[in-house]
C-alpha positions in Angstrom: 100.6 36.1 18.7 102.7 32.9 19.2 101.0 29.6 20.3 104.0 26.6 20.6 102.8 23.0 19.3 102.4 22.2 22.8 99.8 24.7 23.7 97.8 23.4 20.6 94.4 21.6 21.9 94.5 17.7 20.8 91.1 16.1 20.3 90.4 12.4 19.5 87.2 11.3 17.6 86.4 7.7 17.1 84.8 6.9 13.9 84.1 10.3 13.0 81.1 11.0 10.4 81.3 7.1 10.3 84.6 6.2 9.3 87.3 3.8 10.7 89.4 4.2 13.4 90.7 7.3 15.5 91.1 10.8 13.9 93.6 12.8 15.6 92.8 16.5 15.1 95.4 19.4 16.6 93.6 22.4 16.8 95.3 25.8 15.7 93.2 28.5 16.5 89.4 29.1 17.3 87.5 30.6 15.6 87.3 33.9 17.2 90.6 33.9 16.1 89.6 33.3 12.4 87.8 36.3 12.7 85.0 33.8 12.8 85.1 33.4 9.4 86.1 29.4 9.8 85.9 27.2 12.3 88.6 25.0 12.0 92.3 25.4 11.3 94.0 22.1 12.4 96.3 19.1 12.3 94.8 16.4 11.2 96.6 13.0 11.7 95.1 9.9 10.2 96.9 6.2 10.8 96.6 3.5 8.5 93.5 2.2 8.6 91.6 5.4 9.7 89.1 7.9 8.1 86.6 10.2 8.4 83.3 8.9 6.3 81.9 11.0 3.7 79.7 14.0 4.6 78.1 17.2 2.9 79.7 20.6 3.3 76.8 23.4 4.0 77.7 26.7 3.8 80.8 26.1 4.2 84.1 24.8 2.6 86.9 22.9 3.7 90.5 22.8 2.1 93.1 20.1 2.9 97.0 20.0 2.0 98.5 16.3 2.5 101.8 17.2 4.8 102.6 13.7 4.1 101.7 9.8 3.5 98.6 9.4 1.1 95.1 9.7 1.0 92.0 8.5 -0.5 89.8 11.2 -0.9 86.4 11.1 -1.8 85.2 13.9 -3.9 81.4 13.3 -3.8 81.3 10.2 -4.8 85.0 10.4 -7.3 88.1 8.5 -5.5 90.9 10.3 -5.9 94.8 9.1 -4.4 96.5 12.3 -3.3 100.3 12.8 -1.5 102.6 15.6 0.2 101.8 18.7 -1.4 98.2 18.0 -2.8 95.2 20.0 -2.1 91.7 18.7 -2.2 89.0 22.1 -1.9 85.2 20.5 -0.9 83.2 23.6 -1.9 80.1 24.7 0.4 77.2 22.8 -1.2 79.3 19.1 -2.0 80.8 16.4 -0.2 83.6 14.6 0.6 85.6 11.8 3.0 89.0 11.2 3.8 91.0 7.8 4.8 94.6 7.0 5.3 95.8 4.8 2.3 99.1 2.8 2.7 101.0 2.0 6.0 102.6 5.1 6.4 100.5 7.5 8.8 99.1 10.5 7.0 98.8 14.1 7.9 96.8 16.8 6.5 96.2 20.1 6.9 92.8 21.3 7.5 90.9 24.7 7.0 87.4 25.6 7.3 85.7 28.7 6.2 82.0 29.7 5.8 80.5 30.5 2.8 
C-alpha cells in the first residue's frame, strides 16, 4: 500500500496537553493499520513558539526522531535540547513534553505503541 503526502489526514490542536500554540500533527496510518499495536504514526510540525505540555505515558510508549530544527524535550522533569537525527523514547509508565526551541520550525517524527 501506497498513501501520497496528500492523502495524509492533517489535524490541528491548540494548546495540546497545555502547551503553547498550534501542533500540527500529519497522520500516517491508523491504527488498524499498525496492527493496532500503536496508535499513532505521524508528522508532527511544531513552530517556534509551540509545544505540547508535559504528560504521563500509560501503557504505552512514544518515540520521536527530530527531522529538523530543535527541541526542548522534557524527559520527566530533565530538559534536554535535541536536533535532526535525535531520538527521545518516553517509555510506558514516564512522562514527557515537547516545545519548538529556536526560530526555525521543528519537525518530528512520532510513533506510538502500546505496552
Amino acid at each position: 500500500m501506497i498513501r501520497k503526502a496528500a492523502d495524509c489526514k492533517k489535524m490541528y490542536n491548540e494548546k495540546m496537553r497545555g502547551g503553547n500554540g498550534i501542533v500540527e500533527i500529519t497522520s500516517f496510518a491508523t491504527p488498524e493499520e499498525l496492527n493496532n499495536k500503536g496508535r499513532l504514526f505521524a508528522n508532527i510540525t511544531l513552530k517556534p513558539g509551540c509545544g505540547i505540555g508535559f504528560h504521563m505515558h500509560e501503557n504505552e510508549s512514544e518515540l520521536f526522531y527530530v527531522i529538523k530544527g530543535e527541541v526542548l524535550y522534557n524527559d520527566n522533569g530533565t530538559e534536554y535540547v535535541c536536533s535532526a537525527g535525535d531520538v527521545m523514547i518516553c517509555a510506558a509508565g514516564t512522562g514527557h513534553a515537547i516545545a519548538c526551541k529556536g526560530e526555525e520550525t521543528a519537525e518530528v517524527c512520532a510513533v506510538i505503541v502500546h505496552a
